[in-house]
PyMOL Python script that loads the backbone (N, CA, C, O; Angstrom):
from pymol import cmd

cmd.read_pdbstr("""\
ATOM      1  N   UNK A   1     -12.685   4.501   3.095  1.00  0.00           N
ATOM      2  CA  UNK A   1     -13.768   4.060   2.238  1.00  0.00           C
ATOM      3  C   UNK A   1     -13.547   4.614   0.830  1.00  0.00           C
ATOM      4  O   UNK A   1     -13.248   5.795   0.653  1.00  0.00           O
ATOM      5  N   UNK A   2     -13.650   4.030   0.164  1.00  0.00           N
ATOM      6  CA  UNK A   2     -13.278   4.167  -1.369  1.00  0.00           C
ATOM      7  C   UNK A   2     -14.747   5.249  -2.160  1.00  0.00           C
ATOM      8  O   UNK A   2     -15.949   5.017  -2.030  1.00  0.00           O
ATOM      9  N   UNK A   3     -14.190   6.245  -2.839  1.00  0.00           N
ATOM     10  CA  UNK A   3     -15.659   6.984  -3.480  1.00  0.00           C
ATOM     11  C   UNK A   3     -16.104   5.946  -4.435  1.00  0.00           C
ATOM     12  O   UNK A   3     -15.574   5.031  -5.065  1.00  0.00           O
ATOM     13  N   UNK A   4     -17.611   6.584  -4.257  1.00  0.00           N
ATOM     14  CA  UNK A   4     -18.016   5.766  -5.364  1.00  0.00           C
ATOM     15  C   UNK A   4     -18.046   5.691  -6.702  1.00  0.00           C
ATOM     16  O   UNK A   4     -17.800   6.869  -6.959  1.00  0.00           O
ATOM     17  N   UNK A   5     -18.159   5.207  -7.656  1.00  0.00           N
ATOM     18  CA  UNK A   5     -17.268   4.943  -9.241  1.00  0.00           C
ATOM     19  C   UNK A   5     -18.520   5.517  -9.981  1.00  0.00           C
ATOM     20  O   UNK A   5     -19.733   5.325  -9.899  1.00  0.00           O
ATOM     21  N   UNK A   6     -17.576   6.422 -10.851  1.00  0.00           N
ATOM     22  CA  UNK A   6     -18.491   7.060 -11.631  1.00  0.00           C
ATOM     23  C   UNK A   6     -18.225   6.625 -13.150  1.00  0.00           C
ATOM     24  O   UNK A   6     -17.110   6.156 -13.379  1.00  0.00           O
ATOM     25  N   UNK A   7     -19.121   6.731 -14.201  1.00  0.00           N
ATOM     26  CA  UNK A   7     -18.432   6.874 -15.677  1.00  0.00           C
ATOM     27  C   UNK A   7     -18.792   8.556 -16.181  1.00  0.00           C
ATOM     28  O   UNK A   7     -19.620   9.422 -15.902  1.00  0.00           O
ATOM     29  N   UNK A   8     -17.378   8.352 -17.270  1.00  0.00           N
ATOM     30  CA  UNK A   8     -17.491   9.661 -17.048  1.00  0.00           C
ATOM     31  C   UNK A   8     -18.737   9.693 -18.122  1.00  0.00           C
ATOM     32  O   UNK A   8     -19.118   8.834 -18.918  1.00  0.00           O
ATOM     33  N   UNK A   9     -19.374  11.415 -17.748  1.00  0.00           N
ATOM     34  CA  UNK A   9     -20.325  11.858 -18.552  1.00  0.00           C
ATOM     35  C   UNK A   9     -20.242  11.468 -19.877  1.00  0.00           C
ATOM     36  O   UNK A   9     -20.910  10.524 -20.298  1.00  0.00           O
ATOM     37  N   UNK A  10     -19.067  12.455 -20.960  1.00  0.00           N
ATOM     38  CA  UNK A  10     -19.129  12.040 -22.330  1.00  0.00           C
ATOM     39  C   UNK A  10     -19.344  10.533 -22.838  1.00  0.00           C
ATOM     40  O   UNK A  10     -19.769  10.413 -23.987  1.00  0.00           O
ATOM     41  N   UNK A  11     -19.049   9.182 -21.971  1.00  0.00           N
ATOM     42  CA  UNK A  11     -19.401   8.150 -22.912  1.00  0.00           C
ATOM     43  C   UNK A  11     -21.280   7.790 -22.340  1.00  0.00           C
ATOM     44  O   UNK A  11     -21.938   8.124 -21.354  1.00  0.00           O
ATOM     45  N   UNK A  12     -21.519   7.093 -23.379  1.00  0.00           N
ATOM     46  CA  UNK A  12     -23.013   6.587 -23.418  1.00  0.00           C
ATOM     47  C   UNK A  12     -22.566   5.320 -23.802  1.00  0.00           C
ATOM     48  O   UNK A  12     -21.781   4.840 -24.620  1.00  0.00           O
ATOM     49  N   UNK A  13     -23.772   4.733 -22.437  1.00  0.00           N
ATOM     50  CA  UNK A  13     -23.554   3.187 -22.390  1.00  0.00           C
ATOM     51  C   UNK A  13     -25.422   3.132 -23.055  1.00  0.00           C
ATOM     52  O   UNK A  13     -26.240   4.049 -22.986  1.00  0.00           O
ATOM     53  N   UNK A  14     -25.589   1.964 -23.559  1.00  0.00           N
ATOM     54  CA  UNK A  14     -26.750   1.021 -23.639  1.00  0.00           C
ATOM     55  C   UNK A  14     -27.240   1.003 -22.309  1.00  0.00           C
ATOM     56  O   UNK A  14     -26.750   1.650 -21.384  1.00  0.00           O
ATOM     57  N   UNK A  15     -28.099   0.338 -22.244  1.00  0.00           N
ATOM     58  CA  UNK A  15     -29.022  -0.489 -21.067  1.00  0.00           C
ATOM     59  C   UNK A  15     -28.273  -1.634 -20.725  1.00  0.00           C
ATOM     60  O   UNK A  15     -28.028  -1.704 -19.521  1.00  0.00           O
ATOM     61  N   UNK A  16     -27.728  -2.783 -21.598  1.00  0.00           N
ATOM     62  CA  UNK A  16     -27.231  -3.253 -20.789  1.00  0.00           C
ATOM     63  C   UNK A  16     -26.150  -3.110 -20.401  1.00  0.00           C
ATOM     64  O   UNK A  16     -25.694  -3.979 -19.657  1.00  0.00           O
ATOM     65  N   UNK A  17     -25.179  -1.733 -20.833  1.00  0.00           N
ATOM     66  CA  UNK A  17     -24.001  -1.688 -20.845  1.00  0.00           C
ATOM     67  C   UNK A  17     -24.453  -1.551 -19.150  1.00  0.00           C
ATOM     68  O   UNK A  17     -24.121  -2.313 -18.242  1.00  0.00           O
ATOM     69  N   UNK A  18     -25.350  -0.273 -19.063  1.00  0.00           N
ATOM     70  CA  UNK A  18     -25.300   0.456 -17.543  1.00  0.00           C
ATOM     71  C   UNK A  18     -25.651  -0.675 -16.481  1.00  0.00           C
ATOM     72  O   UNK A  18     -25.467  -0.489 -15.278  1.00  0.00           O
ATOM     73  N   UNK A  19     -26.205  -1.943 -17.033  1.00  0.00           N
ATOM     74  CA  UNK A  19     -27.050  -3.076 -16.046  1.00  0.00           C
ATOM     75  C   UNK A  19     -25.643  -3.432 -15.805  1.00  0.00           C
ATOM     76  O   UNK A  19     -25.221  -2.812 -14.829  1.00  0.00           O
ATOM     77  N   UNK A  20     -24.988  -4.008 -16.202  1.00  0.00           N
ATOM     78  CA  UNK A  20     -23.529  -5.122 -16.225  1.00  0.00           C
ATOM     79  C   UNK A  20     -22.645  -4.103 -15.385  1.00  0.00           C
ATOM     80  O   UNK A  20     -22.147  -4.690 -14.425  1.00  0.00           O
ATOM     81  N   UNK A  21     -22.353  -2.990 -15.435  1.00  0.00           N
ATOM     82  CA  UNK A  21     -22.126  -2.278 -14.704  1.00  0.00           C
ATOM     83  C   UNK A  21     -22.391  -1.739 -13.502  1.00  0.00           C
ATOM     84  O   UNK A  21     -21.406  -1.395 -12.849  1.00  0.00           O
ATOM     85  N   UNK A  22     -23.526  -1.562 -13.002  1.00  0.00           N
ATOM     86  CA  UNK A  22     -24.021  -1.834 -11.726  1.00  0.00           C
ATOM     87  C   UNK A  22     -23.494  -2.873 -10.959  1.00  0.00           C
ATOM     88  O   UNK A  22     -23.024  -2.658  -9.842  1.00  0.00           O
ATOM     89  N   UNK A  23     -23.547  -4.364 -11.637  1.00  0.00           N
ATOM     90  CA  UNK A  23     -23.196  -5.514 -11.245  1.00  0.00           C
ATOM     91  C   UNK A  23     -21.891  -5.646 -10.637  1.00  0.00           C
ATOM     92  O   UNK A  23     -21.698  -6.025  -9.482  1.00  0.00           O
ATOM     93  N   UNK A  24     -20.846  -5.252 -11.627  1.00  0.00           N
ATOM     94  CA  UNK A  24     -19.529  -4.902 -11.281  1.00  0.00           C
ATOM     95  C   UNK A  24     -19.031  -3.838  -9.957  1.00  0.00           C
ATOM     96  O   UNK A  24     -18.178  -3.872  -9.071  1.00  0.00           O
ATOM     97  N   UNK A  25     -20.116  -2.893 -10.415  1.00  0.00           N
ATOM     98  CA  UNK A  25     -19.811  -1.770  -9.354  1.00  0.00           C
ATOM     99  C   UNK A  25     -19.613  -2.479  -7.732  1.00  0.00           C
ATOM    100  O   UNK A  25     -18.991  -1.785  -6.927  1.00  0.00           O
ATOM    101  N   UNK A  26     -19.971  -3.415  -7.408  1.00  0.00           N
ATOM    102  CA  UNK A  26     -20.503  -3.750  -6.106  1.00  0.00           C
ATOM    103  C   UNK A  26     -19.918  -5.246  -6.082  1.00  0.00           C
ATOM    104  O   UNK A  26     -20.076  -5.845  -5.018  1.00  0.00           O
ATOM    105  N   UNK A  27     -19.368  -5.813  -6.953  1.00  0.00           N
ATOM    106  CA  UNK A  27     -18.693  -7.169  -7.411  1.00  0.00           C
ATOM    107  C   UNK A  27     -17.206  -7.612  -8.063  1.00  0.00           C
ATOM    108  O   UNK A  27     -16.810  -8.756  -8.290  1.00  0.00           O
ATOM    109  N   UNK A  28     -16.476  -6.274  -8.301  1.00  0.00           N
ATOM    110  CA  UNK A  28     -15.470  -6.476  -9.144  1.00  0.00           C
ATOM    111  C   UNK A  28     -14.014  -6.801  -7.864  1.00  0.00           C
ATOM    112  O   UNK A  28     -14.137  -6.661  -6.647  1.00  0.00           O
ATOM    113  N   UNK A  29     -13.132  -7.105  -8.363  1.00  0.00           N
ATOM    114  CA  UNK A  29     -13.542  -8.495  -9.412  1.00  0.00           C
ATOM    115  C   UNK A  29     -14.276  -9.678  -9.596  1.00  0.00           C
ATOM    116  O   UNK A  29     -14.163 -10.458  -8.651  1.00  0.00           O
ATOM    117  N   UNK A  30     -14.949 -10.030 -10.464  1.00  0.00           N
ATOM    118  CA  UNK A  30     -15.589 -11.082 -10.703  1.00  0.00           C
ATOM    119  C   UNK A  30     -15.636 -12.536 -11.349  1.00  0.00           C
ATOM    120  O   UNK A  30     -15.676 -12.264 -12.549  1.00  0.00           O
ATOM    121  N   UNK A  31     -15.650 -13.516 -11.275  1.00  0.00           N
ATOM    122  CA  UNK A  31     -15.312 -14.506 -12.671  1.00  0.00           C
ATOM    123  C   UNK A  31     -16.471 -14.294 -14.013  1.00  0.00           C
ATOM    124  O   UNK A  31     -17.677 -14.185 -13.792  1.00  0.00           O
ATOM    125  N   UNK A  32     -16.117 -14.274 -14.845  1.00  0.00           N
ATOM    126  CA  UNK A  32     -16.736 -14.433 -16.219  1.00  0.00           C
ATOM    127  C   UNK A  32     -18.006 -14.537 -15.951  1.00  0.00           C
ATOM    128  O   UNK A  32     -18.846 -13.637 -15.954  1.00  0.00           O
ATOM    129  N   UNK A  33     -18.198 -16.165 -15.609  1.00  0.00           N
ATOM    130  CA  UNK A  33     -18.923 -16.872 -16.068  1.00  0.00           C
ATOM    131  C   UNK A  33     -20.192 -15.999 -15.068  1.00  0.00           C
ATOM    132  O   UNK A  33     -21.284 -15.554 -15.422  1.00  0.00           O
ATOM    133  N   UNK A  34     -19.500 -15.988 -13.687  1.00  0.00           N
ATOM    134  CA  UNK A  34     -20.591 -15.906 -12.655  1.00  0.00           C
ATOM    135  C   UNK A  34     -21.187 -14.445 -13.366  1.00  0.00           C
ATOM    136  O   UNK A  34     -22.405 -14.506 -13.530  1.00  0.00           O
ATOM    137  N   UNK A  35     -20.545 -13.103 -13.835  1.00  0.00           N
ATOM    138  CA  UNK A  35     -21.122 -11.816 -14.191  1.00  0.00           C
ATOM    139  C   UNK A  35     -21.902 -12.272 -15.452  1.00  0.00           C
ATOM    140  O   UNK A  35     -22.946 -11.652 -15.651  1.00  0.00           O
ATOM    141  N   UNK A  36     -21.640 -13.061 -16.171  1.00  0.00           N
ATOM    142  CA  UNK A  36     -22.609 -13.485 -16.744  1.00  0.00           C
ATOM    143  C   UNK A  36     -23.664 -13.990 -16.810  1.00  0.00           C
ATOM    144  O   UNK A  36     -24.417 -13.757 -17.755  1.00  0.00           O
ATOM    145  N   UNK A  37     -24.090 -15.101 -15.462  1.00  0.00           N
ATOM    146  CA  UNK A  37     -25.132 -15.760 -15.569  1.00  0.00           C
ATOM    147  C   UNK A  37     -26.044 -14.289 -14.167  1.00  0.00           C
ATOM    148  O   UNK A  37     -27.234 -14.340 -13.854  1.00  0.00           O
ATOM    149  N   UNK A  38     -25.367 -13.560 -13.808  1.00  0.00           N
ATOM    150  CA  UNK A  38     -25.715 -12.951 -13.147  1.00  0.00           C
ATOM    151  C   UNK A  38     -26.339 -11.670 -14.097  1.00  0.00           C
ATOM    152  O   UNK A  38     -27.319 -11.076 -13.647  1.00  0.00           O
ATOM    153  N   UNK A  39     -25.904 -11.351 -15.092  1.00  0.00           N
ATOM    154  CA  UNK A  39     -26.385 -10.248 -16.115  1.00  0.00           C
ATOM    155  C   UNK A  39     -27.835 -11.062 -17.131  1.00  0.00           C
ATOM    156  O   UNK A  39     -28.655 -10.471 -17.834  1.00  0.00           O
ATOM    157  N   UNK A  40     -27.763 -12.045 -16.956  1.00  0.00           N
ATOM    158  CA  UNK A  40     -29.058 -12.663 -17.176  1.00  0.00           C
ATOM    159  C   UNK A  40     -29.270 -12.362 -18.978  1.00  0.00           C
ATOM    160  O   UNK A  40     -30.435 -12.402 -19.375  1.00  0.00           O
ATOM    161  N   UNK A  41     -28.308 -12.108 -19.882  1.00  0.00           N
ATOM    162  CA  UNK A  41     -28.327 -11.628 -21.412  1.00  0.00           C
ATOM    163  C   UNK A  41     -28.058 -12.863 -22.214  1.00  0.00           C
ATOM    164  O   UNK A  41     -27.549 -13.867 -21.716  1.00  0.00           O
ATOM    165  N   UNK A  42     -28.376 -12.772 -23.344  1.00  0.00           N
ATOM    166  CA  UNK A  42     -28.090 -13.780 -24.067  1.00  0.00           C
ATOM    167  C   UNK A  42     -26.718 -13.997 -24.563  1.00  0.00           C
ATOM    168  O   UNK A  42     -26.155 -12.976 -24.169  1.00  0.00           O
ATOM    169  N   UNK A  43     -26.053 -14.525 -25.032  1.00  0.00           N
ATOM    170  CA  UNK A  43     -24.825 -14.786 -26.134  1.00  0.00           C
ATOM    171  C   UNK A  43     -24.596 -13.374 -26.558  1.00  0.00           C
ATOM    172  O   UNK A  43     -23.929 -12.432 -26.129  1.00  0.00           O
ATOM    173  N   UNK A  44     -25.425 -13.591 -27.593  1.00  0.00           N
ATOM    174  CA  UNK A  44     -25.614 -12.449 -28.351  1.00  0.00           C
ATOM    175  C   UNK A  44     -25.184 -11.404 -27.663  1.00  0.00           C
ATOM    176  O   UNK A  44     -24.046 -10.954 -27.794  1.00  0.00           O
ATOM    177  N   UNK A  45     -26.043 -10.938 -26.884  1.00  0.00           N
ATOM    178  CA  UNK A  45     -26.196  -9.485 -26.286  1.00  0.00           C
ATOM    179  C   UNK A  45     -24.943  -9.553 -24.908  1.00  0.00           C
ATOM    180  O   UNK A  45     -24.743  -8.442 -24.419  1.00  0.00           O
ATOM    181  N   UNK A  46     -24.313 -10.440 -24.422  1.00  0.00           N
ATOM    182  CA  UNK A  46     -23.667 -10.554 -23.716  1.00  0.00           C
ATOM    183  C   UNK A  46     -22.403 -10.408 -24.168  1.00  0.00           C
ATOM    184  O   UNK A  46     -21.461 -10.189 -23.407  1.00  0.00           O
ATOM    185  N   UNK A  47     -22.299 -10.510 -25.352  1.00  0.00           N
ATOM    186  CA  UNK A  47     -21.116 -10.692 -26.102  1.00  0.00           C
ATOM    187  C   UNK A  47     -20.431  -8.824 -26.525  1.00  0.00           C
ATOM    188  O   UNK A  47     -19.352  -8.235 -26.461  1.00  0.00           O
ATOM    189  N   UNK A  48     -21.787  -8.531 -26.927  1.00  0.00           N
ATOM    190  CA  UNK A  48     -21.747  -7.067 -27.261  1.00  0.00           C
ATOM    191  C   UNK A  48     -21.382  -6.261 -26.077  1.00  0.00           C
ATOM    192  O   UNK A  48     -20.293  -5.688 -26.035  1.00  0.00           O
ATOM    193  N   UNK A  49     -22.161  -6.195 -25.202  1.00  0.00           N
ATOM    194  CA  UNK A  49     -22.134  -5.667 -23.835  1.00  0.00           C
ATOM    195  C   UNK A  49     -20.517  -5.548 -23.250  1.00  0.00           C
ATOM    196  O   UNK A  49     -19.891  -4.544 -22.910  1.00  0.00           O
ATOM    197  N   UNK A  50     -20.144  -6.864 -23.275  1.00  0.00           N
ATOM    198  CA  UNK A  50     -18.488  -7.024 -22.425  1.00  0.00           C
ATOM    199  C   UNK A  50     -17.886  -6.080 -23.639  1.00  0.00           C
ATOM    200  O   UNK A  50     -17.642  -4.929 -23.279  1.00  0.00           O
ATOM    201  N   UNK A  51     -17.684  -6.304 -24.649  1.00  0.00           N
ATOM    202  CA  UNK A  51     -16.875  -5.936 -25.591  1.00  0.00           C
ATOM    203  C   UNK A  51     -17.192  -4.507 -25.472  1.00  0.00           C
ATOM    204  O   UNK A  51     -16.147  -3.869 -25.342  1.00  0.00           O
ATOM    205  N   UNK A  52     -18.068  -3.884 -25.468  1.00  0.00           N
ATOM    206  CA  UNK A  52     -18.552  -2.068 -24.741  1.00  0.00           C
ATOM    207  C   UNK A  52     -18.130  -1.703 -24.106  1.00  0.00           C
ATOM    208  O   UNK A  52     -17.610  -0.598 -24.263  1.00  0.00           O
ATOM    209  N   UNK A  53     -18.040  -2.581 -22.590  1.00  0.00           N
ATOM    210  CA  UNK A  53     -17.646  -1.866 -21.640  1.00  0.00           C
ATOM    211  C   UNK A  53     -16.169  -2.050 -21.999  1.00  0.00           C
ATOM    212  O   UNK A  53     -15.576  -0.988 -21.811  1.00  0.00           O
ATOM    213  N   UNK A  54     -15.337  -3.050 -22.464  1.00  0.00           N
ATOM    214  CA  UNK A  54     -13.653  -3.352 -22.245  1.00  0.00           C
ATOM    215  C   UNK A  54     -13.072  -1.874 -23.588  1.00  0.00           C
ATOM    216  O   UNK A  54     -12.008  -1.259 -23.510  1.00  0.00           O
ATOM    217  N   UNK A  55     -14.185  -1.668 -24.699  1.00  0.00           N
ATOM    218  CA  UNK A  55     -13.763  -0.714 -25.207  1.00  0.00           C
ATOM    219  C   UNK A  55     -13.659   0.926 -25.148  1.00  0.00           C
ATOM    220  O   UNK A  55     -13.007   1.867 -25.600  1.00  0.00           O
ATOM    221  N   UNK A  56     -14.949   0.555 -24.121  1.00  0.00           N
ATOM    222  CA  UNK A  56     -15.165   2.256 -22.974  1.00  0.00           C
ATOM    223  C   UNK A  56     -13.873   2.232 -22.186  1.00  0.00           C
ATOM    224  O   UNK A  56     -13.639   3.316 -21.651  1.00  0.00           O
ATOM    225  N   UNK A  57     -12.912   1.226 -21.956  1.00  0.00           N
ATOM    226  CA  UNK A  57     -12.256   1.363 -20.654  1.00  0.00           C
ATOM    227  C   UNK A  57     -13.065   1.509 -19.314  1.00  0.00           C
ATOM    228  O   UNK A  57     -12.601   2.242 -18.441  1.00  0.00           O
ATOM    229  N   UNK A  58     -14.016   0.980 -19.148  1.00  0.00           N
ATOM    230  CA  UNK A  58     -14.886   0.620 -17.977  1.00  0.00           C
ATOM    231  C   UNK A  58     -14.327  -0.500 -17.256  1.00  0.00           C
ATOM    232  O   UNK A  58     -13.722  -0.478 -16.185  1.00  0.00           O
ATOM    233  N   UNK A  59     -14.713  -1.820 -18.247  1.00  0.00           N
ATOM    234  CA  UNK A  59     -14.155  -3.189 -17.805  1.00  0.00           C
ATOM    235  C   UNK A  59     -12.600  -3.520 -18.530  1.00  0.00           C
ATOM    236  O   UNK A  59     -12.061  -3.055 -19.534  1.00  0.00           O
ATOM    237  N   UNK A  60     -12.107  -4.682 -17.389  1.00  0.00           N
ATOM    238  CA  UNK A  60     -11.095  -5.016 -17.879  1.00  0.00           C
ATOM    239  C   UNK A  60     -11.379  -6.743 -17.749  1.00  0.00           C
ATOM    240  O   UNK A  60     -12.176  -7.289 -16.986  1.00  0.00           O
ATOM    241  N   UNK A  61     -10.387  -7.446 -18.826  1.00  0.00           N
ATOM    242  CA  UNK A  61     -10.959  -9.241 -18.330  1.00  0.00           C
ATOM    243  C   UNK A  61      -9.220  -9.215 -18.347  1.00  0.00           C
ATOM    244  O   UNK A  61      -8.409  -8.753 -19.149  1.00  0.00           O
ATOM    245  N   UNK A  62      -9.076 -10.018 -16.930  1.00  0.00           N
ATOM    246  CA  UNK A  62      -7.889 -11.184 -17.081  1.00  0.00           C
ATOM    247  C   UNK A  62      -7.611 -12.280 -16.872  1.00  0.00           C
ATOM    248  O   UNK A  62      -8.218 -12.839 -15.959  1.00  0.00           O
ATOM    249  N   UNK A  63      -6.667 -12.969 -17.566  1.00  0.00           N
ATOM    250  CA  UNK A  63      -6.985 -14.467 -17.075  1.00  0.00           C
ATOM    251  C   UNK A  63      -5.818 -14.857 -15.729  1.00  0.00           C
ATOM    252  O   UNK A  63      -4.643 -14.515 -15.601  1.00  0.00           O
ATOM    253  N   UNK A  64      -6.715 -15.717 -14.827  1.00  0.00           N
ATOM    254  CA  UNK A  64      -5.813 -15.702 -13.784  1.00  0.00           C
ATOM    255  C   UNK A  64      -5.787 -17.519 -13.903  1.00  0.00           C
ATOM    256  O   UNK A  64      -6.189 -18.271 -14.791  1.00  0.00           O
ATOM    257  N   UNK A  65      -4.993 -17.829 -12.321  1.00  0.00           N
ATOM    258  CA  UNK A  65      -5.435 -19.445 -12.246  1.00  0.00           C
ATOM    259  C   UNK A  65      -6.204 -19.859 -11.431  1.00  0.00           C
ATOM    260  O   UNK A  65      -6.107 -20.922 -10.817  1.00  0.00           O
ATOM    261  N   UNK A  66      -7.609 -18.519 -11.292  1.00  0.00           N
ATOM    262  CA  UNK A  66      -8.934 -19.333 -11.159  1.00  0.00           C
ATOM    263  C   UNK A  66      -9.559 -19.030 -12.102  1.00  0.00           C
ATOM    264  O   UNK A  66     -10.696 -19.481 -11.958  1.00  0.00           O
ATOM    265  N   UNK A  67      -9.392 -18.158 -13.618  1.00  0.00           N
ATOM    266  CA  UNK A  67     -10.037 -18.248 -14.612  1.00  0.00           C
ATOM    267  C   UNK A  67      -9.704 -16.941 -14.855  1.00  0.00           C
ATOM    268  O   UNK A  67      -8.719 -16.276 -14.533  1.00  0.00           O
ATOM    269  N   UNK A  68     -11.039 -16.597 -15.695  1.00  0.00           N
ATOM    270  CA  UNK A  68     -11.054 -15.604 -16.620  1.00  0.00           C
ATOM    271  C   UNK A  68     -11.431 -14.265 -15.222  1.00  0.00           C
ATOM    272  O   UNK A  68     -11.565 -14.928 -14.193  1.00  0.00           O
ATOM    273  N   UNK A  69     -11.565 -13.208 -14.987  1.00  0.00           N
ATOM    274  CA  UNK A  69     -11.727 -12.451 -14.247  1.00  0.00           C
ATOM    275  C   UNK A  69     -12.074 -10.897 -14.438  1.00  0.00           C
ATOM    276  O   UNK A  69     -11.286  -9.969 -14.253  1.00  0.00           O
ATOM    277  N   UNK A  70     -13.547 -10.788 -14.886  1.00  0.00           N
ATOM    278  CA  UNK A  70     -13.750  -9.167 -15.446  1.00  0.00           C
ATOM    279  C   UNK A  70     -13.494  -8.259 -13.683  1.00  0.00           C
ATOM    280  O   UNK A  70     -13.600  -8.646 -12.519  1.00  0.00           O
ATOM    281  N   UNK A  71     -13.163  -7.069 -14.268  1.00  0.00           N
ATOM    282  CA  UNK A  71     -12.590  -5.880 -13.237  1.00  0.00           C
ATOM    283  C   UNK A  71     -13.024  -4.431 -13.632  1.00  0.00           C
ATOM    284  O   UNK A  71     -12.943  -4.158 -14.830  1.00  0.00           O
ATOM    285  N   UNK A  72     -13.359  -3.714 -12.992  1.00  0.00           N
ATOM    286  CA  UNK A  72     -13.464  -2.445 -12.832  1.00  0.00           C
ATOM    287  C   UNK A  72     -12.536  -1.913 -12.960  1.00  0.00           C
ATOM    288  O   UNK A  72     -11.625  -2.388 -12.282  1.00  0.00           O
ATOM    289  N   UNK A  73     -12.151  -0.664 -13.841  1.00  0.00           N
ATOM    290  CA  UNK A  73     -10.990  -0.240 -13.851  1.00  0.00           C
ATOM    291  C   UNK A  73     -11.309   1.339 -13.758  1.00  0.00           C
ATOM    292  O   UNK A  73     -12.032   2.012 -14.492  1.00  0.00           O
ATOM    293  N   UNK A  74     -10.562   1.722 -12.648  1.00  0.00           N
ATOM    294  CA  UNK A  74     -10.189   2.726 -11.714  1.00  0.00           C
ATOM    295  C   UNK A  74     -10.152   3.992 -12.495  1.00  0.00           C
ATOM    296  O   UNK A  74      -9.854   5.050 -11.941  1.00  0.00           O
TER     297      UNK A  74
END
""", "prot")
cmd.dss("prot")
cmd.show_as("cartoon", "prot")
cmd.util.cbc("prot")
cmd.orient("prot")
């Protein structure tokens, strides 16, 4: 059984950083679209959010050939 995923202390996420994250925690990998309509954020704020976590090194996106694919990274 795999431990469960922590971030580390020193970074600080937002609210929705920590929501989108939850999501992942229990979902990764995921397609795009679906962590998106599943994070329930706007454009806007959805836009910010991914780009947080991929710059925390939290999330990762790749594109595969069933699409785009955000990931948890280890």
């Amino acid at each position: 059984m795999r431990p469960e995923r922590q971030i580390a202390p020193d970074i600080e996420l937002t609210q929705e950083e920590k929501d989108l994250f939850e999501i992942l925690k229990s979902n990764s990998p995921i397609l795009l679209n679906d962590l998106k309509v599943q994070s329930g954020l706007s454009n806007k704020k959805w836009d910010k959010t991914i780009k947080g976590l991929t710059k925390h090194g939290i999330a990762k996106v790749n594109k595969t050939e069933e699409g785009l694919l955000v990931q948890w990274v280890d």
